[in-house]
PyMOL Python script that loads the backbone (N, CA, C, O; Angstrom):
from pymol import cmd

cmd.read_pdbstr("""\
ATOM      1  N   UNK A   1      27.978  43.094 116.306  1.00  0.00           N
ATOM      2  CA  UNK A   1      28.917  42.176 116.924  1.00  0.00           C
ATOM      3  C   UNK A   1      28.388  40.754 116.749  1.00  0.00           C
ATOM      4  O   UNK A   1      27.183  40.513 116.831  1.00  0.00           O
ATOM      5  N   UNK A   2      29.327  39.795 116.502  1.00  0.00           N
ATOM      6  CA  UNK A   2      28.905  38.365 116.705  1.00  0.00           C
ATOM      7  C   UNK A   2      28.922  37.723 117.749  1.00  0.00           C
ATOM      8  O   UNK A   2      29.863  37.986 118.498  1.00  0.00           O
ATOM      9  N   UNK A   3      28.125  36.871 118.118  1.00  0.00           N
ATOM     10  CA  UNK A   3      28.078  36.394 119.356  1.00  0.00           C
ATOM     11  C   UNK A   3      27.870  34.358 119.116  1.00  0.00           C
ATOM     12  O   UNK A   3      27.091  33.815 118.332  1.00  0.00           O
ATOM     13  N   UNK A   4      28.622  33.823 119.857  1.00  0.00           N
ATOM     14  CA  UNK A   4      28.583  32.621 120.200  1.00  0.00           C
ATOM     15  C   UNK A   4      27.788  31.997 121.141  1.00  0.00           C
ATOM     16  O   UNK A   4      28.462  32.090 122.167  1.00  0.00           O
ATOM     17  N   UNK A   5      26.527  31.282 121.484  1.00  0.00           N
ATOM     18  CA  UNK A   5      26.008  30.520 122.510  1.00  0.00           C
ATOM     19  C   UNK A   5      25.982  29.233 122.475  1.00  0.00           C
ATOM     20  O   UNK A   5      25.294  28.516 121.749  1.00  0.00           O
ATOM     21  N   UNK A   6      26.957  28.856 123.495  1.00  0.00           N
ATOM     22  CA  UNK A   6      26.335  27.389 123.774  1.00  0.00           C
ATOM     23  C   UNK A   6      25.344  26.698 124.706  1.00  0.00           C
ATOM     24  O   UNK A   6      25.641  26.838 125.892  1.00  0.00           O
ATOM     25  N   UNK A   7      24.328  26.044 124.488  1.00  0.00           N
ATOM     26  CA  UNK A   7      23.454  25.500 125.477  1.00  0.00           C
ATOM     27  C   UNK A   7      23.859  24.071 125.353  1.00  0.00           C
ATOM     28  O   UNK A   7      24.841  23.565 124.811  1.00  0.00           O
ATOM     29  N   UNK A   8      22.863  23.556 125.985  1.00  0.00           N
ATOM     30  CA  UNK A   8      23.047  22.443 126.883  1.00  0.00           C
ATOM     31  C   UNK A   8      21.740  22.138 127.391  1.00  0.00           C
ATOM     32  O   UNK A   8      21.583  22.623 128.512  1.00  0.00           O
ATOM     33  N   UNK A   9      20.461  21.320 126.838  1.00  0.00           N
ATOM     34  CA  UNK A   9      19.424  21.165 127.394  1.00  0.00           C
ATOM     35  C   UNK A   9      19.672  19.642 128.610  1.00  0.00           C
ATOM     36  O   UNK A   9      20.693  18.958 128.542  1.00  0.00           O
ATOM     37  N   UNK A  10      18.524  19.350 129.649  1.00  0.00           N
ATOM     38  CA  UNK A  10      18.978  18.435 130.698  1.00  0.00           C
ATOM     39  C   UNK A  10      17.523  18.136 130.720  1.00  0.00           C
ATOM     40  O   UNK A  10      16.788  19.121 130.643  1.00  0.00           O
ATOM     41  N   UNK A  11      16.837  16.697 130.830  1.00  0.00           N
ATOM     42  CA  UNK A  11      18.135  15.709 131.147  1.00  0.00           C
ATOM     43  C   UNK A  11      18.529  14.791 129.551  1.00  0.00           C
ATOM     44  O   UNK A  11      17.931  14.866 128.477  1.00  0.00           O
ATOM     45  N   UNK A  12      19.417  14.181 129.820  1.00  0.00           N
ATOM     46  CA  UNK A  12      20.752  13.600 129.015  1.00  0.00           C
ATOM     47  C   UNK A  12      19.883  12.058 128.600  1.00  0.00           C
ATOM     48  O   UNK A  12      20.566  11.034 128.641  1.00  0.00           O
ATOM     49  N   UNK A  13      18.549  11.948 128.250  1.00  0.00           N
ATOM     50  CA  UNK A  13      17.894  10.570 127.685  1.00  0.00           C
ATOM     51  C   UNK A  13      17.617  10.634 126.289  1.00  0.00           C
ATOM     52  O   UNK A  13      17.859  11.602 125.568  1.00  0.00           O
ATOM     53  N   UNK A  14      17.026   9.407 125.894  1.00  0.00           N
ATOM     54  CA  UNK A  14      16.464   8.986 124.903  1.00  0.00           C
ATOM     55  C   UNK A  14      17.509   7.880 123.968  1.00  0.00           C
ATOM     56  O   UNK A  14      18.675   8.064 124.316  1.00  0.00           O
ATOM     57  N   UNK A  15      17.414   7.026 123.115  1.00  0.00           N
ATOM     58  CA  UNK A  15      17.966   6.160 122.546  1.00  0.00           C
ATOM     59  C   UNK A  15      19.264   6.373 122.690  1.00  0.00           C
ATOM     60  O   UNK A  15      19.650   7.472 123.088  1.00  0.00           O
ATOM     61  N   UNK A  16      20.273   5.220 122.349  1.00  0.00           N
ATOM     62  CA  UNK A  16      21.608   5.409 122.424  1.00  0.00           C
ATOM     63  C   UNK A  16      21.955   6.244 121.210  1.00  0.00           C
ATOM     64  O   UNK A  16      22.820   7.107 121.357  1.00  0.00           O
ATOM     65  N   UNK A  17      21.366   6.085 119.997  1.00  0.00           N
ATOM     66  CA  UNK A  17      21.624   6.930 119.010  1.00  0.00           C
ATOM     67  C   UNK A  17      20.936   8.009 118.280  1.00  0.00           C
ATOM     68  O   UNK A  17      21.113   8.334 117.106  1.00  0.00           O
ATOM     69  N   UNK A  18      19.849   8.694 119.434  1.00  0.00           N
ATOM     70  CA  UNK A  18      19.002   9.496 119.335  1.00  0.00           C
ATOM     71  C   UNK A  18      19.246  10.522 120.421  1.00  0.00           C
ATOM     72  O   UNK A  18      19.521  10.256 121.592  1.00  0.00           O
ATOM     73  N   UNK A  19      19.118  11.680 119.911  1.00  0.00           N
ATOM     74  CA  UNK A  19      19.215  12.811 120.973  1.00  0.00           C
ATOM     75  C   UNK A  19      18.276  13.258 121.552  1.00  0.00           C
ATOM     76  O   UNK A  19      17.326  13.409 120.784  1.00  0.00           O
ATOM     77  N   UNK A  20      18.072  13.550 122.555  1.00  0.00           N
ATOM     78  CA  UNK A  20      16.535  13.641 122.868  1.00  0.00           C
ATOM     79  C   UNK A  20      15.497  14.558 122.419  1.00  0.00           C
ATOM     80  O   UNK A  20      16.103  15.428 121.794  1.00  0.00           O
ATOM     81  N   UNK A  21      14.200  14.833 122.407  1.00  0.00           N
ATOM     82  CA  UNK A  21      13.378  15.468 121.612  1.00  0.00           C
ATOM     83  C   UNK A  21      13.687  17.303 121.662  1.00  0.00           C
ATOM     84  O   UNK A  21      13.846  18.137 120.771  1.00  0.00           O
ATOM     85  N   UNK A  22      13.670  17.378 123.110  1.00  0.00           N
ATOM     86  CA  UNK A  22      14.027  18.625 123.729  1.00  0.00           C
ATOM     87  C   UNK A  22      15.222  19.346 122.918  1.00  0.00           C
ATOM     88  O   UNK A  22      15.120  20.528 122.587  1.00  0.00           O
ATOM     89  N   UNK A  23      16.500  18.473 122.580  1.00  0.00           N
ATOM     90  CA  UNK A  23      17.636  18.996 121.992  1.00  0.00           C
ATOM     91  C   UNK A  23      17.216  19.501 120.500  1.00  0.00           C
ATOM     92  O   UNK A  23      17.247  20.584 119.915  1.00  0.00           O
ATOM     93  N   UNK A  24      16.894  18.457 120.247  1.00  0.00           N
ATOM     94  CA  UNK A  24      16.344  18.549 118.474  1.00  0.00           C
ATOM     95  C   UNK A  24      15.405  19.765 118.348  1.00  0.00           C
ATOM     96  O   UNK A  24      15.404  20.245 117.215  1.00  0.00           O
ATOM     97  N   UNK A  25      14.825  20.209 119.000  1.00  0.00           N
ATOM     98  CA  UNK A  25      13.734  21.003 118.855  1.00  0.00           C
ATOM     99  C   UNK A  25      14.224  22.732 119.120  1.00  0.00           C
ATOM    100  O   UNK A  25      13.854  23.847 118.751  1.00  0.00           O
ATOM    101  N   UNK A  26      15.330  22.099 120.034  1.00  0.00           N
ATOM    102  CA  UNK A  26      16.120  23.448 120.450  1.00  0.00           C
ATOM    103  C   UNK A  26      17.239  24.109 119.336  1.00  0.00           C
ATOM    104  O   UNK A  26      17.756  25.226 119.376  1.00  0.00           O
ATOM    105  N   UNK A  27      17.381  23.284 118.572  1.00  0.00           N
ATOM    106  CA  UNK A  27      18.065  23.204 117.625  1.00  0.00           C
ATOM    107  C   UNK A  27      17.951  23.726 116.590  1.00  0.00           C
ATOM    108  O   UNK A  27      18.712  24.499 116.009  1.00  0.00           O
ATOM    109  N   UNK A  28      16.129  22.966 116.062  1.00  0.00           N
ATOM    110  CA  UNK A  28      15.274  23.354 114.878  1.00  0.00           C
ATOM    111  C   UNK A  28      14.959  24.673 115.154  1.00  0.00           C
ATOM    112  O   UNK A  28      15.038  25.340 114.122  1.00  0.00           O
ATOM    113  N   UNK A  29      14.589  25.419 116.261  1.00  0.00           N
ATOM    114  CA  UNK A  29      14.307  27.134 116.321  1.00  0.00           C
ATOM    115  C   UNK A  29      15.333  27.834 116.117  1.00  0.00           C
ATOM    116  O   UNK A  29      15.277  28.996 115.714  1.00  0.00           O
ATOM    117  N   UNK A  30      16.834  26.952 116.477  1.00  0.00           N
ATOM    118  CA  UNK A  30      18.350  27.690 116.450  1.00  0.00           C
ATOM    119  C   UNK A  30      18.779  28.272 114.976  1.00  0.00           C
ATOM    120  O   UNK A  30      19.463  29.253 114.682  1.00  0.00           O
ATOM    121  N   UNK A  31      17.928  27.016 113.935  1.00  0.00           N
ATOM    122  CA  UNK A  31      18.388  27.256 112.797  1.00  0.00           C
ATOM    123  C   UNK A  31      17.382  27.659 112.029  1.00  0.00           C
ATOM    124  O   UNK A  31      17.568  28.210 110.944  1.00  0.00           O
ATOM    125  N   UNK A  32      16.097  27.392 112.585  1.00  0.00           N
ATOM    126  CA  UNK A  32      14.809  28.640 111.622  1.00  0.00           C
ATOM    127  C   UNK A  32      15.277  29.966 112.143  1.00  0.00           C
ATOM    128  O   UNK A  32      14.879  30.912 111.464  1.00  0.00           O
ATOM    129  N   UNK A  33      15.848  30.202 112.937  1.00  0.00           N
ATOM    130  CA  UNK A  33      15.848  31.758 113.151  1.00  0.00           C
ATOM    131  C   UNK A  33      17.060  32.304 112.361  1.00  0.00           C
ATOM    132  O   UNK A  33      17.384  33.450 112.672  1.00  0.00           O
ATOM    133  N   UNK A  34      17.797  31.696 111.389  1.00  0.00           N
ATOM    134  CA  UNK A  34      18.980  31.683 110.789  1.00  0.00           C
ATOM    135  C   UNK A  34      20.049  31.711 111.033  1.00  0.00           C
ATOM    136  O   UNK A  34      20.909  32.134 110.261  1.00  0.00           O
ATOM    137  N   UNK A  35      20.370  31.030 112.769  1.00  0.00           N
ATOM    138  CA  UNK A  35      21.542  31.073 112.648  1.00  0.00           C
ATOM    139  C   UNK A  35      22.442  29.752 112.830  1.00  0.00           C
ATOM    140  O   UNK A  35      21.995  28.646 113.131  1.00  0.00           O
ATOM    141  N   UNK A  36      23.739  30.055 112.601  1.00  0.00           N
ATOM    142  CA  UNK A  36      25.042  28.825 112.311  1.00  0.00           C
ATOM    143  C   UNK A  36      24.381  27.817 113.630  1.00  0.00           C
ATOM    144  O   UNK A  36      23.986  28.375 114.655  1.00  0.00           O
ATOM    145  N   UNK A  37      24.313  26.392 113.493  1.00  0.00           N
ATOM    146  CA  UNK A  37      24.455  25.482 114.762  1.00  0.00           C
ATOM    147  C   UNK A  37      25.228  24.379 114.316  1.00  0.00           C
ATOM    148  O   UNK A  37      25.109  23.609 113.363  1.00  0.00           O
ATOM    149  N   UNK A  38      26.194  24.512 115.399  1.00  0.00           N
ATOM    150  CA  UNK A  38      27.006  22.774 115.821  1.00  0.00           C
ATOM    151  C   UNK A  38      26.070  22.004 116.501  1.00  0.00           C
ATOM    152  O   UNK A  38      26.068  22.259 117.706  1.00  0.00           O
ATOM    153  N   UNK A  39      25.088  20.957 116.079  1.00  0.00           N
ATOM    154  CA  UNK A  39      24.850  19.741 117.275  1.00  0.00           C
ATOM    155  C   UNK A  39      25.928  19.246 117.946  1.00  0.00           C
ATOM    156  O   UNK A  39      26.901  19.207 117.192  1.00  0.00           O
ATOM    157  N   UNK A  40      26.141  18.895 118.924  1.00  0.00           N
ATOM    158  CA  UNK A  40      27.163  17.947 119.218  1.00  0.00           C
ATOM    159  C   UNK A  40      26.574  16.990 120.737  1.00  0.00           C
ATOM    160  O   UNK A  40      25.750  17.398 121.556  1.00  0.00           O
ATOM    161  N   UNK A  41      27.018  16.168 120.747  1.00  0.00           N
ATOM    162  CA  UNK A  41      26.165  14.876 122.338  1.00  0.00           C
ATOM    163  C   UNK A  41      26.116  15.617 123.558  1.00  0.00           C
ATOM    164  O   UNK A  41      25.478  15.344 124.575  1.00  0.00           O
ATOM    165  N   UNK A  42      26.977  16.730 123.302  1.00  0.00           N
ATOM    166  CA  UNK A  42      26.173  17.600 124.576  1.00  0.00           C
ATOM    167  C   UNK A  42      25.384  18.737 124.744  1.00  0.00           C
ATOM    168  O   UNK A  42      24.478  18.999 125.536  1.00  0.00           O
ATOM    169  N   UNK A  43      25.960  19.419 123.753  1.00  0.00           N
ATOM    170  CA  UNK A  43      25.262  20.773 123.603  1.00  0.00           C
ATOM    171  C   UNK A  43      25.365  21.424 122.338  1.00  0.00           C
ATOM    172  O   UNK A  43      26.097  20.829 121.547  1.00  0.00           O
ATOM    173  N   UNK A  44      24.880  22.395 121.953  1.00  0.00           N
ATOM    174  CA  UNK A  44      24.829  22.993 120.702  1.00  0.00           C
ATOM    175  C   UNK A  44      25.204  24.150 120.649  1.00  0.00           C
ATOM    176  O   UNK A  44      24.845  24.978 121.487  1.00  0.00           O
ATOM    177  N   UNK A  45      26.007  24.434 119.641  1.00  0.00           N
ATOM    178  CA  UNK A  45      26.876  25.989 119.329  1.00  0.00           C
ATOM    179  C   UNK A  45      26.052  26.639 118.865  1.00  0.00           C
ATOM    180  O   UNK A  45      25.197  25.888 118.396  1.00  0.00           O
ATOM    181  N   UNK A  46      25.789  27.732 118.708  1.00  0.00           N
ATOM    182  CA  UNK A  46      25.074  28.689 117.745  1.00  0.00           C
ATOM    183  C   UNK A  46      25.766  29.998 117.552  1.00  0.00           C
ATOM    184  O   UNK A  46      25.997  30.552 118.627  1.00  0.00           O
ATOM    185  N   UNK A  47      26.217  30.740 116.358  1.00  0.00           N
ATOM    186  CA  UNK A  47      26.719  31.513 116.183  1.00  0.00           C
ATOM    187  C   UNK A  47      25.633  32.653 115.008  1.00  0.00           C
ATOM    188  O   UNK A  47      24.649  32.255 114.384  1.00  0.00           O
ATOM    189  N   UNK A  48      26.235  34.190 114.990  1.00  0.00           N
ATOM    190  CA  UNK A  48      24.995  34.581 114.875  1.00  0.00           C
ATOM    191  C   UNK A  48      25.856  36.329 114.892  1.00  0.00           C
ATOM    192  O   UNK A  48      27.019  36.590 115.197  1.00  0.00           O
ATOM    193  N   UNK A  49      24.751  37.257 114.443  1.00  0.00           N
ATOM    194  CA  UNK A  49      24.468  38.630 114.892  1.00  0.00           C
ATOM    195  C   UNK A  49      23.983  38.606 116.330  1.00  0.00           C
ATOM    196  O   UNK A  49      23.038  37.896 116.672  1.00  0.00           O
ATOM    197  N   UNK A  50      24.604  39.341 117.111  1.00  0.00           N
ATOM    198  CA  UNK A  50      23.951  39.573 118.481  1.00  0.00           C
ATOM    199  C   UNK A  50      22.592  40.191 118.359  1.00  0.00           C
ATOM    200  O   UNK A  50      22.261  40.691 119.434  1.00  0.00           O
ATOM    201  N   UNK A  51      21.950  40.290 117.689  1.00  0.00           N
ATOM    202  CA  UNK A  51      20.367  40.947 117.295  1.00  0.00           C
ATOM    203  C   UNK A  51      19.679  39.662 116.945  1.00  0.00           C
ATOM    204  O   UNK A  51      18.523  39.400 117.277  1.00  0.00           O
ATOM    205  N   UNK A  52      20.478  38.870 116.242  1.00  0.00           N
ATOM    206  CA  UNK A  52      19.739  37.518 116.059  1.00  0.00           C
ATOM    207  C   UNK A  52      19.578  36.609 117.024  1.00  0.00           C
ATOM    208  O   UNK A  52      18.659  35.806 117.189  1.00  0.00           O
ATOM    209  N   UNK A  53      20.808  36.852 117.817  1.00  0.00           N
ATOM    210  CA  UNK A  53      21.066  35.827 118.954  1.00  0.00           C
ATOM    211  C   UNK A  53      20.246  35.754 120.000  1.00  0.00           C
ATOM    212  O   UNK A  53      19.910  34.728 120.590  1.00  0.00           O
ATOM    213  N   UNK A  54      19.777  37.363 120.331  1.00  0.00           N
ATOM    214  CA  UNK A  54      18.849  37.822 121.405  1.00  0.00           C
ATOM    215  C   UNK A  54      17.625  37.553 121.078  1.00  0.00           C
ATOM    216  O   UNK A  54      16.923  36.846 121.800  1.00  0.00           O
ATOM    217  N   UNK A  55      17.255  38.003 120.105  1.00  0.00           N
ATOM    218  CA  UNK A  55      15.886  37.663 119.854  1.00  0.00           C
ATOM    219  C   UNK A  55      15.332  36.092 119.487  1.00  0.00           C
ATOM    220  O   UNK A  55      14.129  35.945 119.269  1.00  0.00           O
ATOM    221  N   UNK A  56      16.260  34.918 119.425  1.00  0.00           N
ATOM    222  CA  UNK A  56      16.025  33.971 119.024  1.00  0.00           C
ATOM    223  C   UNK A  56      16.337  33.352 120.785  1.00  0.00           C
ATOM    224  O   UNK A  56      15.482  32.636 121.309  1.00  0.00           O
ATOM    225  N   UNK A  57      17.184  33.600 121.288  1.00  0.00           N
ATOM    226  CA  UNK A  57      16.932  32.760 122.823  1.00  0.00           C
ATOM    227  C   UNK A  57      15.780  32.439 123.615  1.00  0.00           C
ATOM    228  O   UNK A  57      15.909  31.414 124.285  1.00  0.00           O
ATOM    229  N   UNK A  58      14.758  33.007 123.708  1.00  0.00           N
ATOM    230  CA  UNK A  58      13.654  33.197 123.854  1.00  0.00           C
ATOM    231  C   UNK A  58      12.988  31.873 123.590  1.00  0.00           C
ATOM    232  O   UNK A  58      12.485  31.124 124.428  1.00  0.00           O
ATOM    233  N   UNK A  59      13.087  31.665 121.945  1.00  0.00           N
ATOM    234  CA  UNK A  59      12.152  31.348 121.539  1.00  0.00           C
ATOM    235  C   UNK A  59      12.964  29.323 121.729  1.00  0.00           C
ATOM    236  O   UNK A  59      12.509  28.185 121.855  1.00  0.00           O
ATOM    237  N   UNK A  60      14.214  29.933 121.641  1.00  0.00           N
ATOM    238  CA  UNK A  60      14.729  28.116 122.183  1.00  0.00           C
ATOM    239  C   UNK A  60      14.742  27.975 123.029  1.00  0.00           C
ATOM    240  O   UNK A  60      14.300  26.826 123.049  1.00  0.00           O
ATOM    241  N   UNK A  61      14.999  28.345 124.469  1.00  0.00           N
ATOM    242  CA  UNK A  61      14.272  28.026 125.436  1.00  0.00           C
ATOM    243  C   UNK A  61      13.159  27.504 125.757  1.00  0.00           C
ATOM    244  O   UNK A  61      13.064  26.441 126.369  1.00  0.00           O
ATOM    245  N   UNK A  62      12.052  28.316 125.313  1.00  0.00           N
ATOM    246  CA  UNK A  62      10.572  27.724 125.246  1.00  0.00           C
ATOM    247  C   UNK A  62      10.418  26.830 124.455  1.00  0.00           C
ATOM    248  O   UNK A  62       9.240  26.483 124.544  1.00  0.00           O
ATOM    249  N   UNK A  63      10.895  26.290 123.774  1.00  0.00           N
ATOM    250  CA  UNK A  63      10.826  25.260 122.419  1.00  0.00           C
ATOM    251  C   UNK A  63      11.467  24.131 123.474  1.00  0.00           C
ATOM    252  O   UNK A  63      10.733  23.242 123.907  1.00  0.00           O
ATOM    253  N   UNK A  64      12.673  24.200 123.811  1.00  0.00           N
ATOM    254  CA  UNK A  64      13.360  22.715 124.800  1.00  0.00           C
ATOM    255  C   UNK A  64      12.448  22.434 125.866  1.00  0.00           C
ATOM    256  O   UNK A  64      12.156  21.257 126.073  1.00  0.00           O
ATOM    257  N   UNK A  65      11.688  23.826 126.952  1.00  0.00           N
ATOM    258  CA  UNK A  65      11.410  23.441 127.876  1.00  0.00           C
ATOM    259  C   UNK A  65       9.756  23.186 127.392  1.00  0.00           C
ATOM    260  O   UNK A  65       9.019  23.183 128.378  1.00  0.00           O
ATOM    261  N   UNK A  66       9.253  23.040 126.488  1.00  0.00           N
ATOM    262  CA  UNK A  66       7.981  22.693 125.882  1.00  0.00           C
ATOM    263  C   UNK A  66       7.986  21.005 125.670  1.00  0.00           C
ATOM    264  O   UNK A  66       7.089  20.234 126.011  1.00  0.00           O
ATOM    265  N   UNK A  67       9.176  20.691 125.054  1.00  0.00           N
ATOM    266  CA  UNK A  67       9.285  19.471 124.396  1.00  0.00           C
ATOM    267  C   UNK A  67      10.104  18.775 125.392  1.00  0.00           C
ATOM    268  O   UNK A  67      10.764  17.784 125.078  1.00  0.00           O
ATOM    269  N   UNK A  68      10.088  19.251 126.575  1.00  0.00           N
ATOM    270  CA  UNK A  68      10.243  18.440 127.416  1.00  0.00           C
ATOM    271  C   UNK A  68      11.686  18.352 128.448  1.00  0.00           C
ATOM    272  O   UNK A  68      11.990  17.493 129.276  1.00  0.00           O
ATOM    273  N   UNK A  69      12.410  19.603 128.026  1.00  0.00           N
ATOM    274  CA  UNK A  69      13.651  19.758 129.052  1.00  0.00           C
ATOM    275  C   UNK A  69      13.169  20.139 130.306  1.00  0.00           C
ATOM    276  O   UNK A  69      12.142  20.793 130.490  1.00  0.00           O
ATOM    277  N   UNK A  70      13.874  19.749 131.105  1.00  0.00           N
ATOM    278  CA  UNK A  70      13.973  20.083 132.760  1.00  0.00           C
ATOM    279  C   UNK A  70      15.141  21.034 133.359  1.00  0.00           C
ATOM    280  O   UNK A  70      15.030  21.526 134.482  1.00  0.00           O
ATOM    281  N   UNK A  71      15.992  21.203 132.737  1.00  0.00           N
ATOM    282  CA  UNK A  71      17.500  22.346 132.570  1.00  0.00           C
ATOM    283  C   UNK A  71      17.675  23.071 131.876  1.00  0.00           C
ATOM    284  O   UNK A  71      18.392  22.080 132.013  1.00  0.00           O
ATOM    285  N   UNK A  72      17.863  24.043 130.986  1.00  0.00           N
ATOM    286  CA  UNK A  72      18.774  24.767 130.096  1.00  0.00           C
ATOM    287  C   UNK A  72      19.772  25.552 130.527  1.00  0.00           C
ATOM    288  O   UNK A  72      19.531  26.592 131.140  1.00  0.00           O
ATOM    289  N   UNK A  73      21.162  25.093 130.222  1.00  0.00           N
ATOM    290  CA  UNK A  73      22.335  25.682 130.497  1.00  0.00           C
ATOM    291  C   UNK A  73      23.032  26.833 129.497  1.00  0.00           C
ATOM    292  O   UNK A  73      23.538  26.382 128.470  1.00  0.00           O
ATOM    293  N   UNK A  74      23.097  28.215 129.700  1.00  0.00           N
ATOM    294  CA  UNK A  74      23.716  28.536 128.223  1.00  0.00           C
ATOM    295  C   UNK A  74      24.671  29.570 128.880  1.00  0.00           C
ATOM    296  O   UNK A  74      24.517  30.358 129.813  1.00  0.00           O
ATOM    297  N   UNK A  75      26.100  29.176 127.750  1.00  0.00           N
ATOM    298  CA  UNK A  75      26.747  30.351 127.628  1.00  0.00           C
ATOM    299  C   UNK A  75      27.103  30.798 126.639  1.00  0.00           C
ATOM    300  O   UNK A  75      27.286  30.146 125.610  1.00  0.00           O
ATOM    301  N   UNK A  76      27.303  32.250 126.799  1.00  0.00           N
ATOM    302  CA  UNK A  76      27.791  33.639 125.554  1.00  0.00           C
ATOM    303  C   UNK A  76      28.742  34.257 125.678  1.00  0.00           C
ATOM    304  O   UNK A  76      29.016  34.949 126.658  1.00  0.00           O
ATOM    305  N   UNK A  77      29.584  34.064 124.423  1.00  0.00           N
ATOM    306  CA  UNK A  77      30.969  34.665 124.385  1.00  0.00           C
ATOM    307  C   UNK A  77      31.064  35.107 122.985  1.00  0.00           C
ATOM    308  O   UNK A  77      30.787  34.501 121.951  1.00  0.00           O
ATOM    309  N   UNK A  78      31.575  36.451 123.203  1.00  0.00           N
ATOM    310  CA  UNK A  78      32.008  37.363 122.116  1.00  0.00           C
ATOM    311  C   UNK A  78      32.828  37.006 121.256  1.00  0.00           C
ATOM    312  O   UNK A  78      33.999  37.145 121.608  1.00  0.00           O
ATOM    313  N   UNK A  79      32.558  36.336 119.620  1.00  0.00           N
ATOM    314  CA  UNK A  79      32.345  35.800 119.037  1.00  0.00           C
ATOM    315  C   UNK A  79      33.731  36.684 117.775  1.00  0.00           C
ATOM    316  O   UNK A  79      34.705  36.174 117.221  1.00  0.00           O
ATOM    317  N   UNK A  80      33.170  38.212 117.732  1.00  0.00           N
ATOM    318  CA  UNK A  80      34.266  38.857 117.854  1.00  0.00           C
ATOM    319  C   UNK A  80      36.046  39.301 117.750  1.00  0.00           C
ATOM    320  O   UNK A  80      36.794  39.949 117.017  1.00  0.00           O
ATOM    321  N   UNK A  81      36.085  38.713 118.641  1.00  0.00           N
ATOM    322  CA  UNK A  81      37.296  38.989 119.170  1.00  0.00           C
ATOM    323  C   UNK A  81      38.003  40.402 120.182  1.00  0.00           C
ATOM    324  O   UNK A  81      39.128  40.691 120.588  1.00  0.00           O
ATOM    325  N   UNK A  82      36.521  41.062 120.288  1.00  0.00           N
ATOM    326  CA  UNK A  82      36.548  42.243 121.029  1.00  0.00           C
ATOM    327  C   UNK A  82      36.058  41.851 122.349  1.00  0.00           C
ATOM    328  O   UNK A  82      35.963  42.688 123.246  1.00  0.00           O
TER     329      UNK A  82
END
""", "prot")
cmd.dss("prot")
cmd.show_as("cartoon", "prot")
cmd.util.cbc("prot")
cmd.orient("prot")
């Protein structure tokens, strides 16, 4: 099955045209682990095998809250259509 997650690392700083380190980093594990990511100014899409998806949350989590997040928000929706 495919699965969709969006997160949302917090808090919401760094340059006006820079995203903050935490996001970027959450990002860079989103897409070494091979799967699809939307950046976008709030949060990031990731789409995926649900085998990929699971085993890679983990590791972005600890990657945002390493580099400096204080929040991570995520949701998962069946990607599917089932």
């Amino acid at each position: 099955m495919r699965l969709e997650v969006e997160f949302t690392t917090e808090p919401f700083v760094g340059e006006a045209d820079e995203a903050p380190a935490h996001a970027i980093r959450a990002l860079s594990v989103a897409t070494e682990a091979g799967l699809t990511a939307d950046f976008g100014p709030l949060g990031t899409l990731v789409t995926g095998q649900s085998d990929d998806i699971v085993k890679a949350l983990g590791p972005i989590v600890e990657a945002a809250l390493q580099a400096g997040a204080s929040r991570i928000t995520l949701q998962v929706y069946r990607a599917d259509g089932e």
